[in-house]
GUDOVEX-288467 format. One record per residue: x, y negated, z negated of N, C-alpha, C, O in turn; residue in three letters. Coordinates in steps of 0.02 Angstrom, whole numbers, plus 50000, padded with zeros to 5 digits. Example, Ala and Ser with C-alpha at 12.3 -4.5 7.8 and 13.67 -1.06 7.14 Angstrom:
! residues 2
506605028449610506155022549610506605016549610507125016649577ALA506425011249646506845005349643506454999849606506704994349598SER
END
This chain:
! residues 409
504154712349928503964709049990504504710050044504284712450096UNK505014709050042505694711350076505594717050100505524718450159UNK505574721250047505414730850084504834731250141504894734850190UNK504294727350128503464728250166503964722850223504084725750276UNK504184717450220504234712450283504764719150341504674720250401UNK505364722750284505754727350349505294730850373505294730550434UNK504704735550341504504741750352504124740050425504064744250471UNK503884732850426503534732150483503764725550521503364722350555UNK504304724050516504744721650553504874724850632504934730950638UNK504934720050695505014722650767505624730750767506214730850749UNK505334734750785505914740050777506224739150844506054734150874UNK506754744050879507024744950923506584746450992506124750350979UNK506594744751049506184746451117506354754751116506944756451115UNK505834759651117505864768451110505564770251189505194766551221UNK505824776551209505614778251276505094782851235504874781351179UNK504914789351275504384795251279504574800051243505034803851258UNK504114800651176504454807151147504264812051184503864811751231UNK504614817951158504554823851175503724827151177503364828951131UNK503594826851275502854828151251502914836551266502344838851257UNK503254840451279503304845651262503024847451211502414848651215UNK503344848251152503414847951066502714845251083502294849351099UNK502564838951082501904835651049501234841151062500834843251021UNK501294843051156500744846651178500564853251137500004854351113UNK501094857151131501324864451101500854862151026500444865851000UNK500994856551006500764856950919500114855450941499744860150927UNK499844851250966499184848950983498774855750993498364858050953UNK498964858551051498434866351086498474871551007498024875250989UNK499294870350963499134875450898498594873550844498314878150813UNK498454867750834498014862550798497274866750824496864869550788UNK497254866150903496594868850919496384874350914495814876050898UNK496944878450930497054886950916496844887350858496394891450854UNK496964884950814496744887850726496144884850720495804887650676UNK495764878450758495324878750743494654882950761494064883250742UNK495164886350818494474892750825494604900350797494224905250793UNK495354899350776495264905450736495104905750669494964910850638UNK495144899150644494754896750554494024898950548493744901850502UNK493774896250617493314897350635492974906450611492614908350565UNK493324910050671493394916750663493584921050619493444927050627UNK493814919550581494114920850517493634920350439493594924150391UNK493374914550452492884911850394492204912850403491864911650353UNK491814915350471491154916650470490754919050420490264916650391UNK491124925650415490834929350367490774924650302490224922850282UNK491264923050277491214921350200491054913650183491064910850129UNK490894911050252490444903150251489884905050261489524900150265UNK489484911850269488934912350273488704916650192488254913950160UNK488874920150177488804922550123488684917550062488194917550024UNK489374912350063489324907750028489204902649999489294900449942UNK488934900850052488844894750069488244892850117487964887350122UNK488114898750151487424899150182487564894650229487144890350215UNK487924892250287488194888850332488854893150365489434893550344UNK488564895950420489294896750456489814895150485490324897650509UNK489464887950472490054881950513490564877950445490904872850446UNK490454881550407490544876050326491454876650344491694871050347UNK491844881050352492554878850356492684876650414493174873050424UNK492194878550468492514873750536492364868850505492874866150484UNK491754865350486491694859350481492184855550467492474851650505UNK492294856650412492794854050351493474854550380493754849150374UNK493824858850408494314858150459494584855050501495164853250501UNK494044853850554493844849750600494024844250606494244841350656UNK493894841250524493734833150516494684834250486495084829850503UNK494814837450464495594837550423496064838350514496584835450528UNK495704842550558496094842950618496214836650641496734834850668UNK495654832750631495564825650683495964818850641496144813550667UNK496044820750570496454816350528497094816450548497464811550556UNK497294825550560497984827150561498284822450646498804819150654UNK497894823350681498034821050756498194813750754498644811250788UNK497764810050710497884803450673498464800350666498734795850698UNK498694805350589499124805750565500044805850600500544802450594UNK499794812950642500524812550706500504808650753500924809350798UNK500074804050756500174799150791500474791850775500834788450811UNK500264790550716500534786050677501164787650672501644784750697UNK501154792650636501884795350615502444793450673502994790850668UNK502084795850729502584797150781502754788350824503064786850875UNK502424785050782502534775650815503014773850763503534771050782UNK502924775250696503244774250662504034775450652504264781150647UNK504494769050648505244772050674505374775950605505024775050555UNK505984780550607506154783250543506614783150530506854788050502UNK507034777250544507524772950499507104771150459507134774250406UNK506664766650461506174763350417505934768350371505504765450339UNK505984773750353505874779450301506544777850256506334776750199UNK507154777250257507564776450211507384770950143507514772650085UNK507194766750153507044764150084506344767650047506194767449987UNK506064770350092505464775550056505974780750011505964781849950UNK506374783250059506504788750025506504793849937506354799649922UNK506744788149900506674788749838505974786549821505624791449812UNK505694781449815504804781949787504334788049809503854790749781UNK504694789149878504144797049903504414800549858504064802249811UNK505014802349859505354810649807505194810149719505124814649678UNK505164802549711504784802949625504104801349631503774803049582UNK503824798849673502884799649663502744808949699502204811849688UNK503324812549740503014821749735503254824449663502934828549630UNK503804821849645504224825349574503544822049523503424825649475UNK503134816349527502814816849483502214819749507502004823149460UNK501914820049546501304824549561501464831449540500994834249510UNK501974834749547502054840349531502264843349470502384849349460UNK502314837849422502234840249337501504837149322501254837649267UNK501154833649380500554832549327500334839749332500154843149285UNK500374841649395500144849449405500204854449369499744858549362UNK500944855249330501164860349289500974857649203501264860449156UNK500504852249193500494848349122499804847349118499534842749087UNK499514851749151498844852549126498224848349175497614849349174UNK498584844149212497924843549244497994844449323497704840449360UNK498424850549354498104854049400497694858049393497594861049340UNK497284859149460496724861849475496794871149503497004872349559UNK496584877249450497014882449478496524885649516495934885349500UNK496694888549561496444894649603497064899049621497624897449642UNK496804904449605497144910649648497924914049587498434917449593UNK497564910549535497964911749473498664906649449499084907949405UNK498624900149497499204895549513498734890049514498274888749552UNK499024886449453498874877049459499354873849516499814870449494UNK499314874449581499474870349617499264865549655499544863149704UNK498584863649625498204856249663497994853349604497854855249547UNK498004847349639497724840149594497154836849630497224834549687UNK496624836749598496024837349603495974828349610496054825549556UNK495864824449663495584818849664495094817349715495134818349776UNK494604814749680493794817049682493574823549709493534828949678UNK493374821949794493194828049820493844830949854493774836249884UNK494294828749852495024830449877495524833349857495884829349828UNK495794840049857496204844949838496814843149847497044846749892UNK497194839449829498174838949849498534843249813498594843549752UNK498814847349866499424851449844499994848449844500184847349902UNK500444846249792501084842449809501634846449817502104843849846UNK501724853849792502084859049838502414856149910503014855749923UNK501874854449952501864854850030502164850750048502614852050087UNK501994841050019502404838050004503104838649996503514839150041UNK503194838449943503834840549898504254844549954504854842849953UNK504084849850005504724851550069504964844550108505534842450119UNK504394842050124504544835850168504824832550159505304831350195UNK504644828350093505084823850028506004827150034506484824550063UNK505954833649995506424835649998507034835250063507634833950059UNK506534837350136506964834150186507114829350183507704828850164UNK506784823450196507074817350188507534815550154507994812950187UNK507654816050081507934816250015508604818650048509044814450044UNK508784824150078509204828050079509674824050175510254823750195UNK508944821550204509444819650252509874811650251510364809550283UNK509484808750205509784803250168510204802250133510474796750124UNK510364808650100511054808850053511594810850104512124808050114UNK511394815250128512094818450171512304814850212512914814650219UNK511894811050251511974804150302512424799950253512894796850279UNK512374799650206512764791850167513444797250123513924794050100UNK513454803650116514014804650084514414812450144514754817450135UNK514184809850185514744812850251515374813750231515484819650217UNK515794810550224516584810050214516584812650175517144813850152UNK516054815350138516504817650061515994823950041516014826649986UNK515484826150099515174831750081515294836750080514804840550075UNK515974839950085516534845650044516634846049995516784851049963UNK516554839249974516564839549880515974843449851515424845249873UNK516344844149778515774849549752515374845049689514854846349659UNK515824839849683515334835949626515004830149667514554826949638UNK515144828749719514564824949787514334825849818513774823549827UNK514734831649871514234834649902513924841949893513754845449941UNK513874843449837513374851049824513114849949770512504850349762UNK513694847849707512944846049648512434842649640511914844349613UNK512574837549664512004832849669511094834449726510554831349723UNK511284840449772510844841049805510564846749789510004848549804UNK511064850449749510844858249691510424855149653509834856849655UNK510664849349605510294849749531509554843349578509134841349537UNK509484841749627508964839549640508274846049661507734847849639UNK508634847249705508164854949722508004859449686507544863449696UNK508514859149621508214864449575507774860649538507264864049534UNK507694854849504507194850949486506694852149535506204850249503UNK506414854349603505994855149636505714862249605505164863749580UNK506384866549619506074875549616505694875149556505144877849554UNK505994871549495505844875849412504914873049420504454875649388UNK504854868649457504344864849463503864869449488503404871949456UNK504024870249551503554877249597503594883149570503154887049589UNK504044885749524503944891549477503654891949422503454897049393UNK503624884449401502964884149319502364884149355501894886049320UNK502184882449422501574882849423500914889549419500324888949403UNK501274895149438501944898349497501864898549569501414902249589UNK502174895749609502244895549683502964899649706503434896049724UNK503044905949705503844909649714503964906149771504494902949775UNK503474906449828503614905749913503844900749912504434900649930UNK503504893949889503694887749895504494885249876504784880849907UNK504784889149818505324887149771505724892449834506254889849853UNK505624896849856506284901249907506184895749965506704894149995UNK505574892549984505654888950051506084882250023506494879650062UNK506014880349979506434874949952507294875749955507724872049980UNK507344882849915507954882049895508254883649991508764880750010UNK507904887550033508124888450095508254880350155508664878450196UNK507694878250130508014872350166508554866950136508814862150165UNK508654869550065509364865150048509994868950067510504865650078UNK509984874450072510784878450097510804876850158511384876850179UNK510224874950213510414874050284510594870350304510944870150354UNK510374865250264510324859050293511134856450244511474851850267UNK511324859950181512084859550168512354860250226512614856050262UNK512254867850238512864870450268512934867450371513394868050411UNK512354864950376512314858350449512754851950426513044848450468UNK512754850950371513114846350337514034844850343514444840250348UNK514004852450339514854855450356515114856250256515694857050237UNK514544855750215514694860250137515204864350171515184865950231UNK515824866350113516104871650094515854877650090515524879250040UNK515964882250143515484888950131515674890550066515194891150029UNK516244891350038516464894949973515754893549910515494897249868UNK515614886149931515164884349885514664884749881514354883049831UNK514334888149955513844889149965513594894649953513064895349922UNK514114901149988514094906849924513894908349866513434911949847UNK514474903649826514374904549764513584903049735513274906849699UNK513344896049762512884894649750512174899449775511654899549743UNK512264902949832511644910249850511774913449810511264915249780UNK512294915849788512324922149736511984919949663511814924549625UNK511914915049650511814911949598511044913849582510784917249538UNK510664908349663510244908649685509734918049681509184919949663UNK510154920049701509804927249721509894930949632509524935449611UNK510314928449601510064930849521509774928949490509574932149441UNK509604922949503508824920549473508244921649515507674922049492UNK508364921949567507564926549590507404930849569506844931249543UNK508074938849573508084945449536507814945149473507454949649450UNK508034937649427507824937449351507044937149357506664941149330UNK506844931749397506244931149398505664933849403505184932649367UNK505694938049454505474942449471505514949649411505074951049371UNK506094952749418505914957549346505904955849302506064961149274UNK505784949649232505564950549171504924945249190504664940849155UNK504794947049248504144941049237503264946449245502934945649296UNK503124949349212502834957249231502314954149299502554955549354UNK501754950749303501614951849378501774949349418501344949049462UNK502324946549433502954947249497503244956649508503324959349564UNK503334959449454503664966949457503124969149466503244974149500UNK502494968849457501914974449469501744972949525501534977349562UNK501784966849545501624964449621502274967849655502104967749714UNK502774970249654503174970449708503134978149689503084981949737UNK503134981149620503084989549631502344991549660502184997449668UNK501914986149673501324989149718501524989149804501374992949849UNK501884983649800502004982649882502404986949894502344991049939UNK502854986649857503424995149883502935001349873503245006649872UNK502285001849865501985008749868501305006149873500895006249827UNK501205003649932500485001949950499975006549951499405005149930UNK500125011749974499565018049987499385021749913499045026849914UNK499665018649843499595021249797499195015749744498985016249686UNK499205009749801499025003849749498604999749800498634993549801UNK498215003549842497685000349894497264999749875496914997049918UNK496885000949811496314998649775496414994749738495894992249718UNK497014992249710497074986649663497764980749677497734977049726UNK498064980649651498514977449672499004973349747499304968149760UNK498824980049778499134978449863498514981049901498544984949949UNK498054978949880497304978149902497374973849976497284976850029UNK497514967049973497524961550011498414964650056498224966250112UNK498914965350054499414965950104499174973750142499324974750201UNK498764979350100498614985550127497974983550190497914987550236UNK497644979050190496934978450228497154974050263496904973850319UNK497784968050244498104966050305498454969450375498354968850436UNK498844972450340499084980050406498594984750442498714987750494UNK498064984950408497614987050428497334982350497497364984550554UNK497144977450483497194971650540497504972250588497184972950640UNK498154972350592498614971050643498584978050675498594978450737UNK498534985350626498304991250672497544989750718497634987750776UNK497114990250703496374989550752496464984650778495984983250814UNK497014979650780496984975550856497424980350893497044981150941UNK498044984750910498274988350967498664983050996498904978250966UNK498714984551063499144978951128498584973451132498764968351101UNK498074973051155497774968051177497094965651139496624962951168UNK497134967451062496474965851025495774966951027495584969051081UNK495424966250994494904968350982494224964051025493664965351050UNK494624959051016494204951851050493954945950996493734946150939UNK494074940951041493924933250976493104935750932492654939250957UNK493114933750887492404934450837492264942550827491704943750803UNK492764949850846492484956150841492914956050802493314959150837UNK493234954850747493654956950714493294961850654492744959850634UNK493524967150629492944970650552493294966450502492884965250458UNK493894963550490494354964750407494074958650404494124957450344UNK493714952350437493664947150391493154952450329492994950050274UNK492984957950343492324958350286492614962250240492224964350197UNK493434964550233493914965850172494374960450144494484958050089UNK494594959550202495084953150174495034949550141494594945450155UNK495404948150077495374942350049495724936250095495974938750145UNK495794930350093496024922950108496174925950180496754926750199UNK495524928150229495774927150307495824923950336496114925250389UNK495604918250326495684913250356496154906950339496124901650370UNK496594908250283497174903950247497654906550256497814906850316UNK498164909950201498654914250207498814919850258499324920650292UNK498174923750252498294929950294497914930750385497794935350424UNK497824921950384497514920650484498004925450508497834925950567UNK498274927650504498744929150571498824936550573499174939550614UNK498414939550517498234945950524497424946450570497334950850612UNK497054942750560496714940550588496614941150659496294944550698UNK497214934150661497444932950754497684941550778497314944250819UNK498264945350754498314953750762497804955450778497734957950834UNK497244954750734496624961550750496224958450818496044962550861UNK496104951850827495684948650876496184950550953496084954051003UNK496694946550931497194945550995497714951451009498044951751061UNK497754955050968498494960550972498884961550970499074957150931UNK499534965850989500094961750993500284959551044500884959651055UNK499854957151086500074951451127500104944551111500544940551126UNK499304943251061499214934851030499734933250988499994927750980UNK499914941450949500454939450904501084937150949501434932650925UNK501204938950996502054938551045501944933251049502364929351026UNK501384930751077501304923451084501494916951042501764911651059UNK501154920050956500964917150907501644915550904501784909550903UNK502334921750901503034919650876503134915550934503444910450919UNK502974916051004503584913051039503404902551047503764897851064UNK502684903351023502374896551007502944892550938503064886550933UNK503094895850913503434893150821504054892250861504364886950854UNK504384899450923504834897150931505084891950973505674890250972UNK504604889051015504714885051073504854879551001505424877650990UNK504234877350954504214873050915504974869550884505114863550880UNK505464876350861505884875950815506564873950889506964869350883UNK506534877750937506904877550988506774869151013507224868051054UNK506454864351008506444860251055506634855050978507084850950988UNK506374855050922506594852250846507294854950859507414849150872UNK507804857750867508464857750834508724853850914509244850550906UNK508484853650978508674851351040508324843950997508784841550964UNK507904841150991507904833750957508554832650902508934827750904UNK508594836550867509144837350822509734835150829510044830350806UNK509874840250871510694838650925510704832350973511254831050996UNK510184828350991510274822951036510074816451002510224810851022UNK509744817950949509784811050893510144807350897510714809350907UNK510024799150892510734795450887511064792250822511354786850819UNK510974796750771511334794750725511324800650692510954804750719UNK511654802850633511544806850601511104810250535511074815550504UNK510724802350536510364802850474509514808450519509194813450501UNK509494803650582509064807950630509104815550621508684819250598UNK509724817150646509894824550665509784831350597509574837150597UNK510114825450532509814829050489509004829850474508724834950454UNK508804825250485507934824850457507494830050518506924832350508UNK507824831150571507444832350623507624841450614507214846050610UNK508424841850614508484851050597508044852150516507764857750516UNK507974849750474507804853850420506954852550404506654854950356UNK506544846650474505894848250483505954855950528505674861350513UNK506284854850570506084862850625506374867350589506184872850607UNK506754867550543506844873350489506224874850463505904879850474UNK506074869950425505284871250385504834873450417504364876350390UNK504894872250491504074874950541504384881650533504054886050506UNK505134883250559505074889150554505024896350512504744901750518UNK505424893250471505584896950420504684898250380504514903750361UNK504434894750378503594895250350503304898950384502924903150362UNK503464898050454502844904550498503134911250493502854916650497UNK503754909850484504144917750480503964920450410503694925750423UNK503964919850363503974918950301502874923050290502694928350264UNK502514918450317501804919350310501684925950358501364930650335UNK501914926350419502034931750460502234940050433502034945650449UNK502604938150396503104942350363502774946850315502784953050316UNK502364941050254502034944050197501384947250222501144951850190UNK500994944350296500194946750330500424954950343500024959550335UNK501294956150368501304961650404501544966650340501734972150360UNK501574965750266502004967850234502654968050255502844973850263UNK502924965450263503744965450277503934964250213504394967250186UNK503494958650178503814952650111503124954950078502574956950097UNK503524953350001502634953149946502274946349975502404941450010UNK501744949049938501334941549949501484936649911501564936549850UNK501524930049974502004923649943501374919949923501164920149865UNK500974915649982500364914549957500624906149994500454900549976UNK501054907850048501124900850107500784901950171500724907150202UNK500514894650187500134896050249500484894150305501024891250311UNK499904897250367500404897850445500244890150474499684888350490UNK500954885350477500704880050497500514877450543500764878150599UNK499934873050527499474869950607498994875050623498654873550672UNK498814881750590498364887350593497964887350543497394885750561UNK498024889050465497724891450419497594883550388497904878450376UNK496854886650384496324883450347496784878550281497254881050251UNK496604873250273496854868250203497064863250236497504863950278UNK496744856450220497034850350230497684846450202497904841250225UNK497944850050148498524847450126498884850950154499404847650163UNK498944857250181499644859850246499424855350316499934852650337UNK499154854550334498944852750393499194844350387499694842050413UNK498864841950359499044835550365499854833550358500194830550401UNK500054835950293500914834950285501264838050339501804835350352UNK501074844550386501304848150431501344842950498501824842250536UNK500634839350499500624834350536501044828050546501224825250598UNK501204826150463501614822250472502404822150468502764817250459UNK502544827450474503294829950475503274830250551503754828150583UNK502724832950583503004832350654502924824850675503284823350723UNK502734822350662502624815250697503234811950669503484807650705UNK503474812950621504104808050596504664813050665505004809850705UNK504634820750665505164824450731505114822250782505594821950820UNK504404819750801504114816050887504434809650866504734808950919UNK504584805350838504764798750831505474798550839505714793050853UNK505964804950830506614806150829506684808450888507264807750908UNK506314811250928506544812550978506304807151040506344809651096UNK506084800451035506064794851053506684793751068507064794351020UNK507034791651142507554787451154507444781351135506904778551142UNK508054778251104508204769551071508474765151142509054764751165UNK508024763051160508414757851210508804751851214509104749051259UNK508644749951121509014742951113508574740351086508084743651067UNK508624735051080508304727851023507674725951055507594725651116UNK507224724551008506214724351038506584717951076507104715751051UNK506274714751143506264709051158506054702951141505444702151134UNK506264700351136505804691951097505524689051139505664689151199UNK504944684851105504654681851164504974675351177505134671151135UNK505054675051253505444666051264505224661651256504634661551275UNK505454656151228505044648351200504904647851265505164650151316UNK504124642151245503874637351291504334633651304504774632151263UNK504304631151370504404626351412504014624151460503714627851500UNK503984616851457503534613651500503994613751579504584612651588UNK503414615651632503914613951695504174608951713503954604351678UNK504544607051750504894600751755504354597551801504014601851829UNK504214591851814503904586451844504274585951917504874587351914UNK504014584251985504384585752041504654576452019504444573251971UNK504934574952050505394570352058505764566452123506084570252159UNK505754561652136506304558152207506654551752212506504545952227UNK507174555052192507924548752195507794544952253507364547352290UNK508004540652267507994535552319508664531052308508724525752277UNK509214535252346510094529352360510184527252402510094530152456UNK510374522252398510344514152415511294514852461511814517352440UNK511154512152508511904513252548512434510552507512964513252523UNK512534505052446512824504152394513054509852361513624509752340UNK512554516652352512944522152304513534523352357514084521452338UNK513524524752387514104527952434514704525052438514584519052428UNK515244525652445515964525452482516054522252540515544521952575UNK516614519452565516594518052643516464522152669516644527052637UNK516044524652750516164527952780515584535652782515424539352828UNK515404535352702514964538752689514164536252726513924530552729UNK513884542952752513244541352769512454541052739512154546252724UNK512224535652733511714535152679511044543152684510724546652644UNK511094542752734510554549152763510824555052731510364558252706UNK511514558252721511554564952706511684563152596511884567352556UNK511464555452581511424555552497510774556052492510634555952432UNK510164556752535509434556952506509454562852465509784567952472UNK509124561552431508784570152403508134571152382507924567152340UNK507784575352399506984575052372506654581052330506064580552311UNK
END
């Protein structure tokens, strides 16, 4: 009862968040919903015999998410610190029910948990969590986060309890976006580079491990290093993605003319933004980056003007996550990267990115709220005073004194 009386206890008087940031995410929210749209025609009609079946369903997850960052964004996030730990063990447990048999698999990965008609990925979670988690510790062990048995083991052996998690399922993308937002948000911390080192190198030999004795991680990446030899099978989906981004040119093909939704696998999830290439070009794409970057650019400017530090952390290693994810999904649509199998956020189709995406920004819009001071209280009643009239008597006075200037009325 204590915890529920703080959580909604009078917070501090807040000015105007950042409606910059807010607008930018709002118009991207809408943007995907017409390129989900565009993207999914084809295979909501085939399938489903409805061409509206993923707008639909979108739509209603778009109008939750708007919800959602709004709440989020009333909500103070000091008041997240006593969450902190029940959120990071109710995702740490969603995400072994996942790997223990009763996630739900598609796409060759148990990474959802199936409740009723509702798909939760706790992956998606589990970054957010993890922020928090991470800006809560470092906030309380400041003075001493040079240390290596306070400040680096303890935020190593938590995050790797995240990765081994996203790698039994298998999610590779998820466990590199993990382990990436714990070195940043160390090394914002002021970690010991020495240790941080040590700890990437570490890092980068267990990916190497992972990846080669794990055989389709190595067949997946000796197809992507030789796409044109493995475009019928294996690098099927990153070969017909590039393909995309060629037949859009400079200025695209045009919204709804796209051909590859009718090769593509997941065009409208993972690989939208090959999509957005073929429709828009590389102009939608210039756009597409400089949209993530205004996003991440105005998140690390909330960052730096936070007034405390627990803020500044929670607020850089959300705009890490926006960014580092679109770069990352960007990356694997253009072949740059194998296929990870993360979506472009606030764009691609799925209500569990969208919504948690949603609410990571609304907890960043709530940080970038100026604190003006203490909510006001309301002032006790008081009854007005009653008018009143003395009447002194030439007795009150002194010698000499004049009775006329003692009236008062």
């Amino acid at each position: 009862m204590k915890m529920l009386r703080s959580l909604f206890a009078p917070g501090a008087r807040v000015g105007a968040m950042d409606v910059v940031l807010a607008a930018v995410v709002v118009a991207l929210i809408g943007f995907g919903l017409v390129m989900v749209y565009s993207a999914s025609v084809v295979e909501a009609t085939a399938d489903f015999g409805n061409p509206h079946y993923f707008l639909q369903r979108h739509g209603v997850f778009a109008l939750l998410a708007l919800a959602v960052m709004f709440v989020a964004s009333r909500f103070d996030y000091h008041k997240l610190r006593p969450l902190t730990y029940p959120v990071l063990g109710l995702v740490t447990l969603l995400m072994v029910l996942s790997v223990a048999g009763f996630g739900h698999t598609g796409g060759g990965a148990a990474r959802w948990l199936r409740i009723g008609p509702i798909h939760v990925q706790p992956s998606e979670a589990a970054k957010v969590a993890l922020v928090l988690w991470l800006g809560y510790s470092l906030d309380r062990k400041r003075e001493r986060v040079k240390t290596f048995s306070i400040g680096m083991l303890p935020h190593l052996l938590m995050a790797g309890v995240l990765v081994l998690l996203c790698m039994k399922q298998p999610d590779f993308g998820g466990a590199a976006v993990l382990l990436f937002l714990t070195f940043a948000m160390l090394f914002v911390a002021g970690a010991r580079l020495g240790y941080l080192l040590g700890a990437l190198m570490l890092g980068a030999l267990f990916a190497t491990w992972a990846i080669r004795f794990t055989p389709y991680r190595w067949e997946r990446m000796l197809a992507w290093s030789n796409m044109a030899e493995h475009r019928q099978d294996l690098a099927y989906q990153p070969f017909q993605s590039v393909m995309s981004f060629g037949s859009g040119e400079i200025t695209g093909l045009g919204l709804g003319k796209g051909l590859q939704v009718l090769y593509l696998p997941e065009s409208h999830t993972d690989f939208i933004s090959a999509i957005i290439g073929e429709e828009l070009g590389f102009i939608g794409i210039l756009g597409l980056c400089a949209v993530y970057l205004v996003i991440v650019a105005r998140g690390v400017r909330v960052a730096l003007s936070a007034e405390d530090e627990y803020g500044s952390y929670v607020a850089f290693g959300l705009s890490v996550l926006f960014g580092v994810q679109a770069l990352v999904n960007m990356s694997v649509a253009m072949a740059v990267l194998p296929t990870k199998g993360l979506t472009l956020p606030f764009v691609s189709y799925g209500g569990s990115s969208l919504l948690v995406s949603a609410a990571a920004m609304g907890i960043l819009l709530n940080i970038s709220r100026p604190r003006l001071g203490p909510a006001p209280l309301a002032a006790p009643y008081t009854a007005a005073p009653e008018a009143s009239a003395t009447v002194l008597t030439e007795s009150t006075f002194g010698d000499g004194a004049d009775p006329a200037e003692g009236a008062r009325a």
